[in-house]
Backbone bond lengths (Angstrom), bond angles and torsions (degrees), N, CA, C in turn:
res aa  C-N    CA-C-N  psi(-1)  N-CA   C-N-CA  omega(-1)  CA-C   N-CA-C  phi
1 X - - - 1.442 - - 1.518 111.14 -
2 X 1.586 112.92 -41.41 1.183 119.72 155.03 1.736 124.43 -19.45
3 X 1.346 131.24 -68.45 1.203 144.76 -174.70 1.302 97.39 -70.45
4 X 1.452 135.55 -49.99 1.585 127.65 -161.73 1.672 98.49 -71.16
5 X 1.282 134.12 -73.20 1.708 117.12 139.00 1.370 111.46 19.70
6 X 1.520 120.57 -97.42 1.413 128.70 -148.49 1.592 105.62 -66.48
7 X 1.309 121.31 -21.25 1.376 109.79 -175.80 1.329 138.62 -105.10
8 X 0.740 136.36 134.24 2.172 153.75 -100.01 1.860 90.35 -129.44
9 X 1.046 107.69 117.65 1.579 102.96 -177.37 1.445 105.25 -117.46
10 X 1.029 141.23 124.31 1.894 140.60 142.29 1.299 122.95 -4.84
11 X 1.238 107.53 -55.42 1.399 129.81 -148.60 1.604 128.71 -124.30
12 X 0.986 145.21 124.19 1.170 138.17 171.76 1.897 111.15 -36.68
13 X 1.166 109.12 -77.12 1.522 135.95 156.85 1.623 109.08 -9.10
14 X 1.166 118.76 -93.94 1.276 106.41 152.94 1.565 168.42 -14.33
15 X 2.076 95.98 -39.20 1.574 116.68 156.64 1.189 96.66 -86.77
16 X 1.064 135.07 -38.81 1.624 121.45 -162.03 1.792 96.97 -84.28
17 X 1.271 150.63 4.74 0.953 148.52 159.10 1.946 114.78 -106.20
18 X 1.336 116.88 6.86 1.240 120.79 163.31 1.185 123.19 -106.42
19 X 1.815 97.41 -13.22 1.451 99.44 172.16 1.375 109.17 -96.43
20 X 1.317 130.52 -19.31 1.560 128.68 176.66 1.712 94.91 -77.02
21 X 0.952 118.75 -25.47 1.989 101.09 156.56 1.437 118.69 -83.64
22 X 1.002 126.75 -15.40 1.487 122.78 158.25 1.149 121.79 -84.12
23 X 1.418 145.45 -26.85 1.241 137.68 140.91 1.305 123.77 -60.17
24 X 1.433 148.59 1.24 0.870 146.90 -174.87 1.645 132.43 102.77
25 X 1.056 96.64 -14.63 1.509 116.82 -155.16 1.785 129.42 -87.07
26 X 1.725 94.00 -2.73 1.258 97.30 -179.08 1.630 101.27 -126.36
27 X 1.029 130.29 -144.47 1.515 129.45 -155.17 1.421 102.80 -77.27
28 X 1.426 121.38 149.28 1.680 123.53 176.44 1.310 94.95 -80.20
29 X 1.513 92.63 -179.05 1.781 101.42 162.39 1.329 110.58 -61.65
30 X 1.538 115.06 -171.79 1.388 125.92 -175.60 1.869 124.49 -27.88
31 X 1.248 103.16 61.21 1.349 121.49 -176.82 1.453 112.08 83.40
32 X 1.066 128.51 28.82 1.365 113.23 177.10 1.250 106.86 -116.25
33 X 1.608 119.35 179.67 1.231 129.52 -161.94 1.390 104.65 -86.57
34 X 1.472 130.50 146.48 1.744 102.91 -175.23 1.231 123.74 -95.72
35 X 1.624 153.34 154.66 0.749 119.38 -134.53 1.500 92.98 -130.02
36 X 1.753 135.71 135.50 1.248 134.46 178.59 1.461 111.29 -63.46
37 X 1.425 97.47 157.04 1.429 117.90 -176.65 2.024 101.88 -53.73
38 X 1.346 114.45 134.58 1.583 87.64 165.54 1.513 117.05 -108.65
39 X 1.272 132.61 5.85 1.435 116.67 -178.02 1.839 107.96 -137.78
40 X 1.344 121.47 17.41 1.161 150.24 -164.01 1.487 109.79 -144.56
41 X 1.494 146.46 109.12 1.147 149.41 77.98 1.379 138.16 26.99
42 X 1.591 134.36 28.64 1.035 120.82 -159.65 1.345 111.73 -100.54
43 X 1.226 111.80 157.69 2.194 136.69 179.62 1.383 108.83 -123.44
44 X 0.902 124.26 117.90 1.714 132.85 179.81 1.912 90.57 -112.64
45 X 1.279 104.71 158.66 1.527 121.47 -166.85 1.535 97.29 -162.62
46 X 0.775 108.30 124.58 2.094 130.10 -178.85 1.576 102.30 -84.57
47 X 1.111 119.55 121.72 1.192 126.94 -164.94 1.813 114.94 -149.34
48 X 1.378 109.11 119.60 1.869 119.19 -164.07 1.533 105.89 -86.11
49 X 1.201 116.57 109.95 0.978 144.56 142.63 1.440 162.69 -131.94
50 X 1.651 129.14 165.20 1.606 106.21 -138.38 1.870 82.81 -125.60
51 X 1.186 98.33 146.72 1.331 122.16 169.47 1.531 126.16 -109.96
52 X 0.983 129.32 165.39 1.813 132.76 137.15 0.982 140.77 -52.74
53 X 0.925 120.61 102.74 1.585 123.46 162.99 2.151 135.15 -76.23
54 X 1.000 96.41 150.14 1.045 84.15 -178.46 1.427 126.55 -97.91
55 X 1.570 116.44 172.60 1.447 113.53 -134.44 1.989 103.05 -86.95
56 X 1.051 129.39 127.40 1.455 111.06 169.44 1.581 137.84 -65.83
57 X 1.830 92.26 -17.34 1.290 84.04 -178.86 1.625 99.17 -117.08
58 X 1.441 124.62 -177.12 1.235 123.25 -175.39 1.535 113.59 -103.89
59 X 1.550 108.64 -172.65 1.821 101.57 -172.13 1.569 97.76 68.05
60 X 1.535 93.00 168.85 1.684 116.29 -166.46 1.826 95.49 -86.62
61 X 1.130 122.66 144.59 1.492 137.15 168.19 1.326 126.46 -42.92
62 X 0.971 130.54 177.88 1.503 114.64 178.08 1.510 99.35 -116.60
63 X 1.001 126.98 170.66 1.401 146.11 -167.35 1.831 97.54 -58.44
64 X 1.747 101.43 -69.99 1.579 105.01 177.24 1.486 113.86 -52.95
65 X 1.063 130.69 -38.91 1.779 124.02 -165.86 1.517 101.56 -49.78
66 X 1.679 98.64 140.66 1.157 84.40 170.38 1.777 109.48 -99.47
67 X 1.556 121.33 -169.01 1.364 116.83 -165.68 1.651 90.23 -98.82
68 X 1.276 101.57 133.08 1.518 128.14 175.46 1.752 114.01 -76.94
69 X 1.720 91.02 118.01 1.943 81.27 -156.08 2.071 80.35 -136.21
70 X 1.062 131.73 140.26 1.056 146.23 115.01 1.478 147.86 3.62
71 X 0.881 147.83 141.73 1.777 147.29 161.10 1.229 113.66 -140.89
72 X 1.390 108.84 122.01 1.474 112.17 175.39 1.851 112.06 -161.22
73 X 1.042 95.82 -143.68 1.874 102.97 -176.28 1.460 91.41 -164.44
74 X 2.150 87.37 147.17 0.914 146.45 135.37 1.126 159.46 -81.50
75 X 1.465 117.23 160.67 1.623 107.20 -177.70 1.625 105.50 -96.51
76 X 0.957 141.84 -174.92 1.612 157.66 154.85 1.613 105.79 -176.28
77 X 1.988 83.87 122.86 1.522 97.59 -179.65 1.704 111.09 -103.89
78 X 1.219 116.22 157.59 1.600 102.16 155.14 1.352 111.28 -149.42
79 X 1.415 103.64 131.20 1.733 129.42 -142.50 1.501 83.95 -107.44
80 X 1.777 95.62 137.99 0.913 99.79 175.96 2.327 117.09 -147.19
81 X 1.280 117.20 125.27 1.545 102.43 -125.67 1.716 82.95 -79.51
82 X 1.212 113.70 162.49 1.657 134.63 152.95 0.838 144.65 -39.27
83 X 1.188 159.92 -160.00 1.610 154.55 134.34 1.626 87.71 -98.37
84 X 1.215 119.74 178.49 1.302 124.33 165.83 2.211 106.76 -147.36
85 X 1.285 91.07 92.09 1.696 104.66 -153.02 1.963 93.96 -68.82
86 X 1.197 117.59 -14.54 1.315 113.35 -178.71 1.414 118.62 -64.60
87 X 1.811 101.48 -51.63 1.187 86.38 176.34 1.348 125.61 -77.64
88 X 1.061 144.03 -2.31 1.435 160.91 -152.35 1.498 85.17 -85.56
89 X 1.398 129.55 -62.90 1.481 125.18 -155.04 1.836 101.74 -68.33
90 X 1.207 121.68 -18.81 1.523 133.14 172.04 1.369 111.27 80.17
């Protein structure tokens, strides 16, 4: 969940198609069916936000520049845990 988090998308189109592979929902690996989380619950939600960028030229900025910031998307999940009915039966 870590990595789906950290990564910075362009596009609407794009998060919302990294998260239908993180939920399960789009193609398995090498032809197979994919397989749901089993003891975890998770919801990913695509969400626009702007970052920093970094500077092209070197030396400190000048007073007028303004700060060079980004637009893009994200993921945000919220995990939520299972029952686990196996062990229950003992």
């Amino acid at each position: 969940m870590k990595h789906g988090q950290a990564r910075w998308f362009a596009c609407a189109a794009d998060a919302e198609a990294a998260s239908a592979q993180y939920e399960h929902r789009g193609q398995g690996r090498r032809g197979r069916w994919p397989q749901p989380w089993r003891y975890h619950a998770v919801c990913y939600r695509v969400v626009a936000d702007t970052c920093r960028t970094r500077r092209v030229r070197w030396g400190r900025p000048a007073k007028t520049d303004p700060s060079s910031t980004e637009t893009g998307y994200r993921l945000e999940s919220e995990v939520e845990a299972l029952d686990n009915l196996a062990q229950d039966d003992g």
